[in-house]
C-alpha positions in Angstrom: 134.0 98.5 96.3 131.1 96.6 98.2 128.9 99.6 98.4 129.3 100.5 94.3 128.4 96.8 94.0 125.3 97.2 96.3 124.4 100.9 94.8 124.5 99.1 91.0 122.3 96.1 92.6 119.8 98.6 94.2 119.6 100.6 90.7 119.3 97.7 88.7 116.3 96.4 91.0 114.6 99.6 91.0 114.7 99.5 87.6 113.2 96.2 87.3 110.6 97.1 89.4 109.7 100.5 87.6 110.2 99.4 83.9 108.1 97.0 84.2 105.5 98.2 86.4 105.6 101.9 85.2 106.7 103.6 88.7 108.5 103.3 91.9 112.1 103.5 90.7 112.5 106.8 93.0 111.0 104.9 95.7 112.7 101.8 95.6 116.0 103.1 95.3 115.6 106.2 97.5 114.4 103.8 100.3 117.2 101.0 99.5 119.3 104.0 99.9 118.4 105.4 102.9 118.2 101.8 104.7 122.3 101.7 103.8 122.8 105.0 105.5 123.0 107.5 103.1 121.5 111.0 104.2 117.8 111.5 102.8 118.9 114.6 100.8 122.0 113.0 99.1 119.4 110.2 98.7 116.8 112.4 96.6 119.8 114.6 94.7 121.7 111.1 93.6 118.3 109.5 92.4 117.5 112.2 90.5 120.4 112.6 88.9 120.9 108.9 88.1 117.4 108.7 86.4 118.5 111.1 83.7 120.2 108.0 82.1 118.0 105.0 83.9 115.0 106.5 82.1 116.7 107.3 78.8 117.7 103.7 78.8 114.3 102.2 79.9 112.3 104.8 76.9 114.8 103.3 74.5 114.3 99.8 75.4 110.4 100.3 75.8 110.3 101.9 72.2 112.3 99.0 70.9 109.8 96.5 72.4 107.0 98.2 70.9 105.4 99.3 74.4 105.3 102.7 73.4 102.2 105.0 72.2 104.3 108.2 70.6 101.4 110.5 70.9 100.9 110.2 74.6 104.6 111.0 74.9 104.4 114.1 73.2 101.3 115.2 75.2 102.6 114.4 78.4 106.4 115.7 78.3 106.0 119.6 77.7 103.9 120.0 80.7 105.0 117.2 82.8 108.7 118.9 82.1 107.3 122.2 83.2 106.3 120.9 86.2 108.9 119.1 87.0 111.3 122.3 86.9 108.5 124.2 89.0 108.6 121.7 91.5 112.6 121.3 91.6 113.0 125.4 91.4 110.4 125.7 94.7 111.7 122.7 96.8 113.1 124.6 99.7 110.2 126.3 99.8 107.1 123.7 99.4 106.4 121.4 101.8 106.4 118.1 99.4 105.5 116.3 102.7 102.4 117.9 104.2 101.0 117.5 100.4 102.1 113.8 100.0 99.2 111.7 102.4 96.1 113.7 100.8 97.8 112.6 96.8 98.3 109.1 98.9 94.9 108.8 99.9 93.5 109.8 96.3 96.0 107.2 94.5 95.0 104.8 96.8 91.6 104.8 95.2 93.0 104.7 91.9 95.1 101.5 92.9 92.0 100.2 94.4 90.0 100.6 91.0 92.6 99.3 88.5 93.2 96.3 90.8 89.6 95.4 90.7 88.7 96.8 86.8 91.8 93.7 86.2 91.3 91.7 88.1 87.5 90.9 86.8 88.4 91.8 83.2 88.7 88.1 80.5 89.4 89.9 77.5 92.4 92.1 77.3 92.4 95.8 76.2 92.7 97.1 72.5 94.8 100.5 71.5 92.5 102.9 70.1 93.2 106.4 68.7 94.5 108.5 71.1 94.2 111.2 68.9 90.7 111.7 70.5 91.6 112.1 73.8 91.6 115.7 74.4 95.0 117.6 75.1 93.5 118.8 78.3 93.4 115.9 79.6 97.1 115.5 79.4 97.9 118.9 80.4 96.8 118.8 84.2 98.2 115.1 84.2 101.9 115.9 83.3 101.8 119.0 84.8 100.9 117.2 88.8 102.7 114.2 88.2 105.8 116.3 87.2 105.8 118.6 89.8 105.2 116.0 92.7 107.5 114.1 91.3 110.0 116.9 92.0 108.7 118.4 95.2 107.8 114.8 96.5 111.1 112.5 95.4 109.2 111.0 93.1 105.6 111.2 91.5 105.4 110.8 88.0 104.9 107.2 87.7 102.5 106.2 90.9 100.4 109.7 89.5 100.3 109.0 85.7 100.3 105.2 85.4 97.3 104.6 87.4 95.0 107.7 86.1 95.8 106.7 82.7 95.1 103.0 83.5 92.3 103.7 85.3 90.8 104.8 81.5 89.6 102.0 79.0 91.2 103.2 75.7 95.2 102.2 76.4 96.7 98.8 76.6 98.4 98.1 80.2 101.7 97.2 78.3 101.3 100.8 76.1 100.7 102.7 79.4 104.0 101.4 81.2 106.0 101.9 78.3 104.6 105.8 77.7 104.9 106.6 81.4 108.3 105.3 81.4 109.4 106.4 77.9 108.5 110.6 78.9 109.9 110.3 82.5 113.1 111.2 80.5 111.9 114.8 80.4 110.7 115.0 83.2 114.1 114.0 85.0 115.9 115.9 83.1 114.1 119.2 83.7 113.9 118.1 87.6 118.0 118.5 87.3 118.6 121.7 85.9 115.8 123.0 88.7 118.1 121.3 91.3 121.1 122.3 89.8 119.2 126.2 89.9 117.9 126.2 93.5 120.2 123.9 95.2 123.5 122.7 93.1 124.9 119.0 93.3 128.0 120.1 95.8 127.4 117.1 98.2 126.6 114.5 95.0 128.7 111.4 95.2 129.1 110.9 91.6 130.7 107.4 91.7 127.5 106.4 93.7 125.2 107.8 90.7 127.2 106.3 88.3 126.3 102.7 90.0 123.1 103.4 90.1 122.7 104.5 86.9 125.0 101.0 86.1 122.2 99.1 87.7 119.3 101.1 85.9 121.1 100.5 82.2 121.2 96.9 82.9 117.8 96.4 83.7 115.9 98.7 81.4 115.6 95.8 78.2 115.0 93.2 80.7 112.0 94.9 82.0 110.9 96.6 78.7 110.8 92.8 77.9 108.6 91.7 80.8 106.2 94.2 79.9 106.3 92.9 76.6 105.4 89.1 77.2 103.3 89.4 80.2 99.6 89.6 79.9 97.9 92.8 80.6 95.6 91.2 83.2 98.4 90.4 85.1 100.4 93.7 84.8 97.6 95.6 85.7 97.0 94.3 89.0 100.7 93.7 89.7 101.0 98.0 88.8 97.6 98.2 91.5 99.4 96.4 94.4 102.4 98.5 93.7 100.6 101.7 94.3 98.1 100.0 96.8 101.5 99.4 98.9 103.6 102.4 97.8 100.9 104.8 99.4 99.9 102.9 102.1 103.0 103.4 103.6 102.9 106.9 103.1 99.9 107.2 104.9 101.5 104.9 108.0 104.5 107.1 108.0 102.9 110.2 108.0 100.7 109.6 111.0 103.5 107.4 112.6 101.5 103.8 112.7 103.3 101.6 115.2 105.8 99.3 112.9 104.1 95.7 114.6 100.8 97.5 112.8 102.9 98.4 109.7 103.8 94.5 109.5 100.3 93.3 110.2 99.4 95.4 107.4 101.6 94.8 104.9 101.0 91.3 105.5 97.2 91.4 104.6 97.9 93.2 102.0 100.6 91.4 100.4 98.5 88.3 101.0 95.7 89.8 99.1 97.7 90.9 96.4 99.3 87.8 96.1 95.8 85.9 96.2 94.6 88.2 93.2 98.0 87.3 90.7 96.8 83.9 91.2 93.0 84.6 90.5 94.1 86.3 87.1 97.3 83.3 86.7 93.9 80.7 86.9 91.7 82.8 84.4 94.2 83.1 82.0 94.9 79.4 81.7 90.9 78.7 82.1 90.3 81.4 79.3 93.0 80.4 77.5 93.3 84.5 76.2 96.0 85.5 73.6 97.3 88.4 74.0 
């Protein structure tokens, strides 16, 4: 009973953390899980699996908060879910992992830019038509994002929030809410390629159910942070995110010492935490209304 407790604790921060910064659920609760001693590939398979509802229950909650640009949904589901499936088919046979540091290194440079594109920024950004944003933009966007998030335990928010923030024609609120709102496509398609390549034969199914417990919980709650707080402030809380999220990849993958790891993440948390305050001061000095 103490681990469903914990499992439902770890899905319902995960969930916090990507409803209402637009990624890292598979992250959070794959690495939660794996620090409680659950083998890597249970892990990944139970994560997976529990998103199907976590996300369903975070787009419905983003919709009803009004986070939530329809049109960037459509474009990014049918070839985010196509890669998704691609991704989940070839698993076995793709090494997600070699891949991973060189996507790392380029969404490092995108967490870099958003960070400093909001952190400077006084006046927040206004929705415009996203009609005339080409479809081919979308179409290599969902398409990656989907399939690393299959091949790579997760993907589709650190590689779609940023490269659509990293734009100037979509509010930071309407980004998270998009991202988080089509990921229910993409994790569903990510299951039936599972289910097709692998099957679910070790899946602890009480263990997804308190996860997914967790994620329901937490979806409105963070569909309402996202709602309320300014879009300064949530985009350069989503830039430390990925800032952090793939510098750790990077240290893994060329096995940094953990003393460096902690002398790291403690500059860097510093500086993030330095920069939430910059933007907490200029909103108060600027007194803007969002």
């Amino acid at each position: 009973m103490r681990k469903l407790i914990i499992l439902a604790i770890i899905g319902l921060c995960a969930q916090l953390v990507d409803g209402s910064l637009g990624m890292a659920y598979g992250v959070t609760s794959t690495s939660l899980l794996l620090l409680f001693g659950i083998a890597p590939a249970v892990a990944s398979a139970s994560v997976h699996l529990a998103e199907v509802v976590t996300t369903a229950a975070s787009g419905v909650s983003h919709i009803r908060f009004g986070n939530v640009d329809k049109g960037v949904v459509k474009k990014l589901i049918v070839p985010g879910s196509i890669g998704a499936f691609i991704g989940a088919i070839f698993l076995g046979s793709i090494p997600g992992d070699i891949i991973k540091p060189y996507i790392s290194v380029f969404l490092l440079g995108l967490g870099c830019f958003v960070i400093f594109r909001f952190l400077f920024k006084r006046k927040p950004v206004k929705q415009v038509n996203q009609g005339n944003v080409q479809k081919k933009f979308f179409i290599p966007l969902g398409f990656l994002a989907g399939f690393f998030d299959a091949t790579g335990g997760g993907g589709w928010g650190p590689i779609a929030t940023p490269v659509l923030l990293s734009r100037n024609d979509m509010e930071t609120r309407k980004v998270i809410g998009s991202v988080d709102t089509s990921e229910f496509a993409i994790a569903v398609s990510s299951t039936i390629g599972f289910l097709i390549s692998i099957g679910w034969s070790e899946i602890n199914y009480v263990w997804v159910f308190a996860l997914m417990l967790g994620g329901i919980i937490a979806a409105p709650i963070a569909a309402w942070l996202v709602k309320i707080i300014p879009s300064n402030l949530l985009g350069v809380l989503v830039g430390g995110m990925i800032i952090l999220t793939n510098v750790r990849t990077l240290m893994l993958t060329f096995h940094i010492s953990t003393s460096t790891m902690v002398v790291v993440y403690s500059i860097l948390i510093g500086l993030w935490f330095f920069g939430v305050i910059y933007v907490i001061r200029n909103l108060k000095k600027y007194k803007v209304q969002y």
